[in-house]
C-alpha positions in Angstrom: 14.6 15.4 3.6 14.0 15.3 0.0 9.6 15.2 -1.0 8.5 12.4 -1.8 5.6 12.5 -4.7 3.3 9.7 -5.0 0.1 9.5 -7.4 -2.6 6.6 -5.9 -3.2 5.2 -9.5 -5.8 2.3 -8.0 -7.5 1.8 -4.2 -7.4 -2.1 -4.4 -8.8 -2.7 -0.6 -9.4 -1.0 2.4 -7.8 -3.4 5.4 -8.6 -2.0 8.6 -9.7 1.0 10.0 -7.1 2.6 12.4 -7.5 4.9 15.5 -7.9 8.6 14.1 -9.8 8.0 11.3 -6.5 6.4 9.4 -6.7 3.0 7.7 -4.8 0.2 6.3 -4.9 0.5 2.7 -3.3 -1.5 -0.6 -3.0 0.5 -3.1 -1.3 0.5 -6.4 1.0 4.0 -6.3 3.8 5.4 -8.6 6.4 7.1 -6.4 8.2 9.6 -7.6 7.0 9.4 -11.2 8.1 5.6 -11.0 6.1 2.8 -12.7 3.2 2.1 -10.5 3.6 -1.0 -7.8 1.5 -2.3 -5.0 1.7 -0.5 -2.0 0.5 -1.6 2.0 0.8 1.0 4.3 -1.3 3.1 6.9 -3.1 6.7 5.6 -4.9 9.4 6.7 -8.3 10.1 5.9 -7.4 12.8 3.0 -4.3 10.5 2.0 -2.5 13.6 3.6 -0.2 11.3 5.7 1.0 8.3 5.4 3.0 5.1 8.0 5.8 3.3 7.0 4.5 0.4 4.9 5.4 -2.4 1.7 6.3 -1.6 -1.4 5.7 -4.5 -3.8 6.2 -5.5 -8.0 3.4 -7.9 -9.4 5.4 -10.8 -9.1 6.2 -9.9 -5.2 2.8 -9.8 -4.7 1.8 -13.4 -6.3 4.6 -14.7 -4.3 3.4 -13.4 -1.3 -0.1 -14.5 -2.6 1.3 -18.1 -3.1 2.6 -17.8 0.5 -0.1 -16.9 2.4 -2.3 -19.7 0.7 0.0 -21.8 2.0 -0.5 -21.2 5.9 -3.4 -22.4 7.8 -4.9 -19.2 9.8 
C-alpha cells in the first residue's frame, strides 16, 4: 500500500471524543501535496492514526451545510 501524506493545514472543530483518547475531528487537510479540502474523520490523540472518514471541496461542504439546515433534529 502506497503512504499516504497529509499536512492538517486548519483544526476547524473537535466533534466528539471517542473511546481511546481518539476523536472526531473536521479539519481542513492537503493529501498528498493536494490543494487543501475539508476533511471529517476519526484521529488519534498525536494525529498518528487516522478512521476512514469525508473528504469534502468548499462547495460540498455549503451544500451539505444547506442540507442539514434543512432537517429538523
Amino acid at each position: 500500500m502506497a503512504d499516504i501524506k497529509y499536512e492538517i493545514k486548519e483544526t476547524i472543530g473537535i466533534i466528539s471524543e471517542l473511546a481511546k483518547g481518539w476523536s472526531k475531528e473536521l479539519n481542513i487537510i492537503s493529501w498528498n501535496g493536494r490543494d487543501s479540502k475539508f476533511d471529517l474523520r476519526d484521529w488519534a490523540p498525536e494525529h498518528e492514526k487516522m478512521g476512514k472518514g469525508i473528504t469534502l471541496s468548499a462547495e460540498e461542504l455549503k451544500k451539505l451545510r444547506d442540507i442539514l439546515n434543512e432537517i429538523e433534529l
